[in-house]
TORKE-88970 format. One line per field, with one value per residue (C-alpha): residue number from 1; residue in three letters; x, y, z. Coordinates in steps of 0.02 Angstrom, whole numbers. Each point is the difference from the previous one (the first is absolute). Layout:
BEGIN
k	(NUM / ...);
r	(Ala / ...);
X	(X / ...);
Y	(Y / ...);
Z	(Z / ...);
END
This chain:
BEGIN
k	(1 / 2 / 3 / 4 / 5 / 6 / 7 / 8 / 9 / 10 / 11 / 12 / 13 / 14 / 15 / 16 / 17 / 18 / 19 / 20 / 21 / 22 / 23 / 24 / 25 / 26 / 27 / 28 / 29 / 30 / 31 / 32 / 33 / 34 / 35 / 36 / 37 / 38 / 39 / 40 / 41 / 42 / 43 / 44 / 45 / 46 / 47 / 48 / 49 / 50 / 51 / 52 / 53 / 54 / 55 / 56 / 57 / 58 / 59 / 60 / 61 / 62 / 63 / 64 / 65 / 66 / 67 / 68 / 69 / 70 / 71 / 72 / 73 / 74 / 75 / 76 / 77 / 78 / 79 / 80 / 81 / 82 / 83 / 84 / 85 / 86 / 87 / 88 / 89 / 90 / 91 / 92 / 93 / 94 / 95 / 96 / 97 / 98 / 99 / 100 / 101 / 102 / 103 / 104 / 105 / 106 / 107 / 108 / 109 / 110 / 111 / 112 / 113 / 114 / 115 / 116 / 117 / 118 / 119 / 120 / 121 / 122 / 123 / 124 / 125 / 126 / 127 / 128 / 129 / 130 / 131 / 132 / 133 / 134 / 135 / 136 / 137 / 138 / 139 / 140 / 141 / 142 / 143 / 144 / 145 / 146 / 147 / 148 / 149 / 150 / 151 / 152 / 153 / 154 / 155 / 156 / 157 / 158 / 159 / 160 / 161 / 162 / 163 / 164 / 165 / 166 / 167 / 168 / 169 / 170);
r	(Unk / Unk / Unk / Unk / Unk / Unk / Unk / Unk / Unk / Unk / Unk / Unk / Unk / Unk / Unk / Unk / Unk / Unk / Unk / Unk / Unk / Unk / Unk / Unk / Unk / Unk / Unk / Unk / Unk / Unk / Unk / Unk / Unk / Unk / Unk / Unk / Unk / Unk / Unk / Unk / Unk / Unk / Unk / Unk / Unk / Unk / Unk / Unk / Unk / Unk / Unk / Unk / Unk / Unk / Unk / Unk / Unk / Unk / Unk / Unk / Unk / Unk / Unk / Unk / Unk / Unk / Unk / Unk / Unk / Unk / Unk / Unk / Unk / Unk / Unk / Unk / Unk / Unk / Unk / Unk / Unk / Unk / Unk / Unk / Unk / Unk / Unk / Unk / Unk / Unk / Unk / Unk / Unk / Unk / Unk / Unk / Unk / Unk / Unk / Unk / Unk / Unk / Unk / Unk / Unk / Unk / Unk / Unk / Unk / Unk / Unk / Unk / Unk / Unk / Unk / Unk / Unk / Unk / Unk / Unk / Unk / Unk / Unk / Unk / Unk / Unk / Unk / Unk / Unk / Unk / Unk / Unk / Unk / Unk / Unk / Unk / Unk / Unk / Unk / Unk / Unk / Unk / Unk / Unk / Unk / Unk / Unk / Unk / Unk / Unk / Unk / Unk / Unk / Unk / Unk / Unk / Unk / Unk / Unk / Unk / Unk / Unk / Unk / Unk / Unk / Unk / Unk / Unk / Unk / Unk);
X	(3152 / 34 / 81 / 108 / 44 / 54 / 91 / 116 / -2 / 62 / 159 / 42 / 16 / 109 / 90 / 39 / 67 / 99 / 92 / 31 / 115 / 67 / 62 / 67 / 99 / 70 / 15 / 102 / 86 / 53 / 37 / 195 / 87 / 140 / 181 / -82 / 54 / -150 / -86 / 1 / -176 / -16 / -17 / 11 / -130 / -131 / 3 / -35 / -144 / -61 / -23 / -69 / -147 / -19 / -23 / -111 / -103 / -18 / -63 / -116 / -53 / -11 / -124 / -123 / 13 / -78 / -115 / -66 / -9 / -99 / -117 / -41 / -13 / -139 / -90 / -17 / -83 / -95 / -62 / -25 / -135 / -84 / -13 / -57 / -115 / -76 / -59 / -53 / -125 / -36 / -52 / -106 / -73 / -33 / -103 / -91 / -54 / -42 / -100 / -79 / -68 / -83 / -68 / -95 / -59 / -85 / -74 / -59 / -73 / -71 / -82 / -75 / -81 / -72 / -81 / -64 / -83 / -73 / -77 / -66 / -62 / -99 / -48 / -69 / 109 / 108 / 127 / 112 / 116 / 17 / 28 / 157 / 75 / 2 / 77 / 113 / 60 / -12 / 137 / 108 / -5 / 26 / 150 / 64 / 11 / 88 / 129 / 13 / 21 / 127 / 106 / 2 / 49 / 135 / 56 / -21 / 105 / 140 / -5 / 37 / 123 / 88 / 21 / 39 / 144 / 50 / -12 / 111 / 111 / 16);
Y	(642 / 192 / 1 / -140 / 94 / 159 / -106 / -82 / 182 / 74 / -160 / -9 / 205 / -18 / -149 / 118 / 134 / -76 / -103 / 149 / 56 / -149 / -11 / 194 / -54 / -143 / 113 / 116 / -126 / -87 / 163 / 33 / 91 / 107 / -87 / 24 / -125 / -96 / 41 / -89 / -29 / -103 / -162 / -123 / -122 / 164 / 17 / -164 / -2 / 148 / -73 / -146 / 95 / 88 / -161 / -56 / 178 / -41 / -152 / 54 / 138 / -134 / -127 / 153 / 63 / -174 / -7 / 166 / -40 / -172 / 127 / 109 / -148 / -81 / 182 / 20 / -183 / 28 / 167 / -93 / -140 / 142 / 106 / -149 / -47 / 163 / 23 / -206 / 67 / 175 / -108 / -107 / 149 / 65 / -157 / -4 / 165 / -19 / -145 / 107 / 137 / -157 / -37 / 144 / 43 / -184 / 41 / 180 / -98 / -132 / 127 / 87 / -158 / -55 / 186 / -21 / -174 / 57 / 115 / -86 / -133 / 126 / 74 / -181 / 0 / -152 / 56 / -150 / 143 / 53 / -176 / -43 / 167 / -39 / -154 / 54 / 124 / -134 / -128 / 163 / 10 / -185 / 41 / 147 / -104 / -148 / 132 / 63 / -162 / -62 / 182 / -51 / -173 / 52 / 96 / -134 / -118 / 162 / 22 / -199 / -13 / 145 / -115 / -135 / 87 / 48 / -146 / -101 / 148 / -32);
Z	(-1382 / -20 / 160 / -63 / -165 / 97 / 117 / -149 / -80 / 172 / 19 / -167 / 3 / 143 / -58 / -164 / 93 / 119 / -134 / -86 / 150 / 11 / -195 / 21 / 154 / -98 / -141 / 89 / 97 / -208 / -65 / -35 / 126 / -29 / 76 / 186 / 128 / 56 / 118 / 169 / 31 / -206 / 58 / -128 / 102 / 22 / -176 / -46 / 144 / -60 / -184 / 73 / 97 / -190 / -90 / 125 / -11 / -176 / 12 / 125 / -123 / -146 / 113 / 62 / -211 / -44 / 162 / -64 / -168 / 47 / 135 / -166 / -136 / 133 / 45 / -188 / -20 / 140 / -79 / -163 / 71 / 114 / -171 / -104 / 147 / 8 / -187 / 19 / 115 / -75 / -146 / 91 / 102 / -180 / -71 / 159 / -42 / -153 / 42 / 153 / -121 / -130 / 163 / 43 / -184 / -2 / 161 / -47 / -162 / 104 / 108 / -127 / -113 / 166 / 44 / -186 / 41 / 145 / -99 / -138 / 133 / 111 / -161 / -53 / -172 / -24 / -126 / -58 / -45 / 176 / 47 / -127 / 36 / 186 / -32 / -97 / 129 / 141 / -128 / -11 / 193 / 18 / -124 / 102 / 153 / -81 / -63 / 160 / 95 / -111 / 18 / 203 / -51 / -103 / 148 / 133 / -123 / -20 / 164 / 41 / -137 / 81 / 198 / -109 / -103 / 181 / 79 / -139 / 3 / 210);
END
């Protein structure tokens, strides 16, 4: 699409410029002479082509103007949705983390209330207090991976509601 742009810039620069020499040739061609007897090579019918070929320059000019203008207004929508789709997903790449990290603490805690129940097993000490802390940790865990399944579900649904925005849009 950058081609494109540079393309319109490049005709529409030219389009300018040689319009401009057209409009000072008819300019100077307009401008009051002094008494002079006309010159022999004014014809009436090469003026009138000549303002012709400058209407139609200008309307040339007008239609790549509003092709250009279109080209920009859709390059700006289309850098709109990639913006909003790229802090959609920095957001979801942020919950996921988020629910990465609960993750790993509940698994570090895990961890440690089982070394402790190992302990107090090969020790032959049966502490209920090991036993509810442990399960404690293991419903945070079970909690952590909920969380964590429902942040890729939330993405799988974003993700489909995204092809089927497209798709309608198509």
């Amino acid at each position: 699409m950058g081609q494109d742009m540079q393309d319109i810039g490049e005709l529409e620069r030219r389009i300018s410029a040689a319009l401009e020499r057209i409009g000072r040739g008819l300019d100077a061609m307009a401008a009051p002479q002094p008494e002079a007897p006309a010159e022999a090579g004014t014809d009436p019918a090469e003026l009138a082509a000549l303002r012709a070929q400058l209407e139609e320059e200008r309307l040339a000019n007008a239609q790549l103007q509003e092709r250009l203008r279109a080209v920009k207004e859709r390059d700006a929508i289309q850098q709109a949705q990639v913006q909003e789709r790229m802090e959609k997903l920095t957001r979801q790449l942020d919950v996921q983390g988020l629910e990465l990290q609960r993750m790993r603490r509940t698994t570090i805690g895990l961890r440690e209330q089982l070394r402790q129940l190992r302990e107090a097993q090969a020790a032959g000490l049966a502490e209920p207090a090991l036993i509810n802390k442990a399960m404690l940790t293991e419903l945070d865990a079970l909690r952590a991976t909920r969380l964590t399944e429902m942040a890729e579900l939330d993405e799988i649904a974003a993700a489909l509601d995204d092809h089927l925005t497209e798709a309608e849009n198509a």
